[in-house]
N, C-alpha and C positions, 0 to 999 in steps of 0.2 A: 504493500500500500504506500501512495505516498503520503505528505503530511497534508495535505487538503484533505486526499479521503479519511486519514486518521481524524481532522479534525470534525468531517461532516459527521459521522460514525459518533465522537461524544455529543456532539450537537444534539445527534438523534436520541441518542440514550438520557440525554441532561434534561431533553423538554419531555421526555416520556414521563420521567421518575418528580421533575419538577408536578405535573399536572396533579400523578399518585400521592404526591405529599400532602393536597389539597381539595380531599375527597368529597369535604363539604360545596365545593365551587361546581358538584354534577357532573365534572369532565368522566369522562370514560376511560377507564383503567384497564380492561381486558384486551385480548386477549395475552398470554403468556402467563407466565410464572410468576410477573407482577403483579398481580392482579388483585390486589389490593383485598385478599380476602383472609380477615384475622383469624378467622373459625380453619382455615388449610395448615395454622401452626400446630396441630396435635398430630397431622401425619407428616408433619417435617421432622419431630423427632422431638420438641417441646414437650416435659411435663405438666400435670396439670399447677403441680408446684411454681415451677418457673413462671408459667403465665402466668398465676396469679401474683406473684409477686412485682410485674411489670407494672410502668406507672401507665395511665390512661392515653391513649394514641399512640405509643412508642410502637403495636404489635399491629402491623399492618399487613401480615401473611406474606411476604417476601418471601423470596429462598427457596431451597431445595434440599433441606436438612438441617442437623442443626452442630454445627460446628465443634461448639463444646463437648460434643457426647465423644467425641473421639480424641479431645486430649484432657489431661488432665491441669487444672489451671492450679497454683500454690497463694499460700497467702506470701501478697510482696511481692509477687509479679507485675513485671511492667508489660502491658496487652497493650497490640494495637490490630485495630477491626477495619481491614479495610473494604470500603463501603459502605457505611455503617448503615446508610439509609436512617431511619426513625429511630436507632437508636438498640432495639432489641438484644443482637448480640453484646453490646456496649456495655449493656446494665446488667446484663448477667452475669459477664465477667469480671463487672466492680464487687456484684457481692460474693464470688468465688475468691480475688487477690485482697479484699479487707482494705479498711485503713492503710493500711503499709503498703498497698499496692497501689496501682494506677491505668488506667485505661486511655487510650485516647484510639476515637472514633472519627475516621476520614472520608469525606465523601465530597463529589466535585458539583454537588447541587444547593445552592444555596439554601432555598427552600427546606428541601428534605436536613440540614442543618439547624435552621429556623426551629422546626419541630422536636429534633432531640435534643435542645437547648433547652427548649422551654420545659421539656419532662422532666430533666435533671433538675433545673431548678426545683420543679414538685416534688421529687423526691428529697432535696440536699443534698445529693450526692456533692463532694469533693472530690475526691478521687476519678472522674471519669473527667475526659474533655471534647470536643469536636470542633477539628478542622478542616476548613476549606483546601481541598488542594485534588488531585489526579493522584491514582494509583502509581499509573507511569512516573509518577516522580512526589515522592513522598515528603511532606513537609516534616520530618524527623529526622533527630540527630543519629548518624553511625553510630551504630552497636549499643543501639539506647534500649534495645525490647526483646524480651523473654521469651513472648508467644505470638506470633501471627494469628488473627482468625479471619475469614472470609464466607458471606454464603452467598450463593452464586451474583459473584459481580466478577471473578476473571473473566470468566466466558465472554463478557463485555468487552472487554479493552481491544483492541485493534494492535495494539503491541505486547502482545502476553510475556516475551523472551525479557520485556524492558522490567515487566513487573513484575518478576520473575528476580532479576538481576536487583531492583530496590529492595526487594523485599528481604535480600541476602546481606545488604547493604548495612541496612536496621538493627537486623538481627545481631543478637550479642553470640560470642561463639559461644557453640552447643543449645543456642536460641532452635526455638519446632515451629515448623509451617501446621496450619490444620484449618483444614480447606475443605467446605462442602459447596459443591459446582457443578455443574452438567457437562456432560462429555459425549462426543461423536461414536454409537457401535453402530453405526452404520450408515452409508451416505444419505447425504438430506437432498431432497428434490429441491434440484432448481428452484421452484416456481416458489416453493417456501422459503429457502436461503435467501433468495432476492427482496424479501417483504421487509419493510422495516419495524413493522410489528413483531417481525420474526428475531429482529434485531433484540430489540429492546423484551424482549420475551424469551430471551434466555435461549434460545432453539440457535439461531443461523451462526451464531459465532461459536459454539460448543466445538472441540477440539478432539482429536484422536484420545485416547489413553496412553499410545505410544510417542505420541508428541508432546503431552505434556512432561512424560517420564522425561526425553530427554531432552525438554527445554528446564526443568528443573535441574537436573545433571548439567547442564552445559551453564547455570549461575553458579555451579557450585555448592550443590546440596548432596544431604548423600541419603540414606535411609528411605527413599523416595518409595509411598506404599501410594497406587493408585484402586480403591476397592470399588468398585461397580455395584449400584446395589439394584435389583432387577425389580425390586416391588417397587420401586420408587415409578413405576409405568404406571401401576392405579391413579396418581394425581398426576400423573404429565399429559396420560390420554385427554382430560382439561380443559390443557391450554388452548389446544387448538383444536377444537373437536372434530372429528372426522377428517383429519387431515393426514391419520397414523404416525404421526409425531411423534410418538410413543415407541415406534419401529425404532426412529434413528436416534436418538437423544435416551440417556438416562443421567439421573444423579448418583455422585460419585466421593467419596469420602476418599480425601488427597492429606498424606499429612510427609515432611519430611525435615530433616533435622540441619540447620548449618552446623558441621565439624569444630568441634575445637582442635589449637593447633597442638600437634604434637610436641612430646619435651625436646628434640631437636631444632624442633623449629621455631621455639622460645628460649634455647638454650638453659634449659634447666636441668636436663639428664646432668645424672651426678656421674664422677669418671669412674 
């Protein structure tokens, strides 16, 4: 792609997710995996604990799983949620790291910012933050974060290898990816890739399993586990209904670890 179509590509996704954040304004939020439906978080992998513990608008049914279920988060973890959207994964993982941890939550939509600003304030959270900025290039400092989390927003980016490469960036060494995102088993018809509904609904830009493995591998991760989970067809048939979408696309639980360096390579080996 060049950098126009990169940039038309967030365009499209920025005024998709802008309209979702603004549910009350009537716009229309379907089709795709956006689709603004709260009651679709119990088959993403949400307890009923979890949600109830959410502050009011943050759970907007986004996603395609639920992130946290696959790693395990400490108190005093520094989390960062990229895409945060409303905020959902953000606030779950402030009451998993405690006080002594910290979250911060990034998304390139103002709006959808707007919204989980305002829930933190309702809650009091401290500890959680959200900023404006692109995955593709993350407004945080090297080797500042513990834990990546994601639910389906790589599949968006038009540069996956760049955000790919930040996210390696960030991470503190021995810092874990854990990534819930839809992924390509099989090809997607034309006529659906082309859609930009298809875009912004999680379907057209889904990737190989083999491509993500080694665009992960080639930032520099290692541990790289990509699990496919095949029920996850029940809420994808969905999105588009009658389009068998549900053929080519599933969600996919991605987690992988950045290395720490060895003692040679910190010079600490004792002679």
């Amino acid at each position: 792609m060049t950098n126009d179509q990169h940039a038309s590509v967030r365009d499209t996704v920025r005024d998709h997710y802008a309209k979702i954040s603004q549910p009350e304004s009537g716009s229309c939020c379907a089709p795709g995996c956006c689709g603004a439906k709260p009651e679709a978080s119990r088959e993403l992998g949400y307890s009923e604990a979890e949600l109830a513990a959410l502050p009011e608008g943050s759970n907007l049914g986004l996603g395609c799983g639920n992130p946290q279920a696959i790693v395990a988060l400490r108190p005093g973890d520094r989390v960062l949620d990229l895409g945060s959207g409303g905020g959902i994964d953000s606030f779950l993982a402030a009451r998993s790291v405690g006080p002594s941890g910290h979250v911060i939550g990034v998304d390139m939509t103002s709006e959808m910012l707007k919204r989980a600003r305002h829930a933190a304030a309702r809650l009091g959270l401290d500890n959680v933050e959200f900023r404006l900025g692109e995955i593709e290039h993350l407004p945080v400092a090297e080797a500042d974060i513990d834990v990546i989390l994601s639910n389906c927003v790589i599949n968006l980016s038009p540069d996956k290898a760049q955000v790919f490469r930040e996210s390696f960036r960030v991470l503190k060494p021995g810092g874990r990816l854990a990534i819930s995102d839809v992924v390509a088993i099989a090809p997607i018809p034309t006529a659906l890739k082309e859609q930009a509904a298809a875009l912004s609904g999680c379907v057209s830009g889904a990737t190989e399993v083999e491509t993500i493995e080694a665009l992960l591998s080639d930032a520099g991760f290692t541990d790289i586990q990509v699990q496919v989970r095949p029920e996850s067809r029940e809420f994808i048939k969905d999105w588009f209904p009658g389009s068998g979408v549900e053929q080519c696309v599933a969600s996919a639980s991605i987690t992988a670890t950045k290395p720490s360096p060895t003692c040679r390579e910190t010079g600490c080996c004792s002679s």
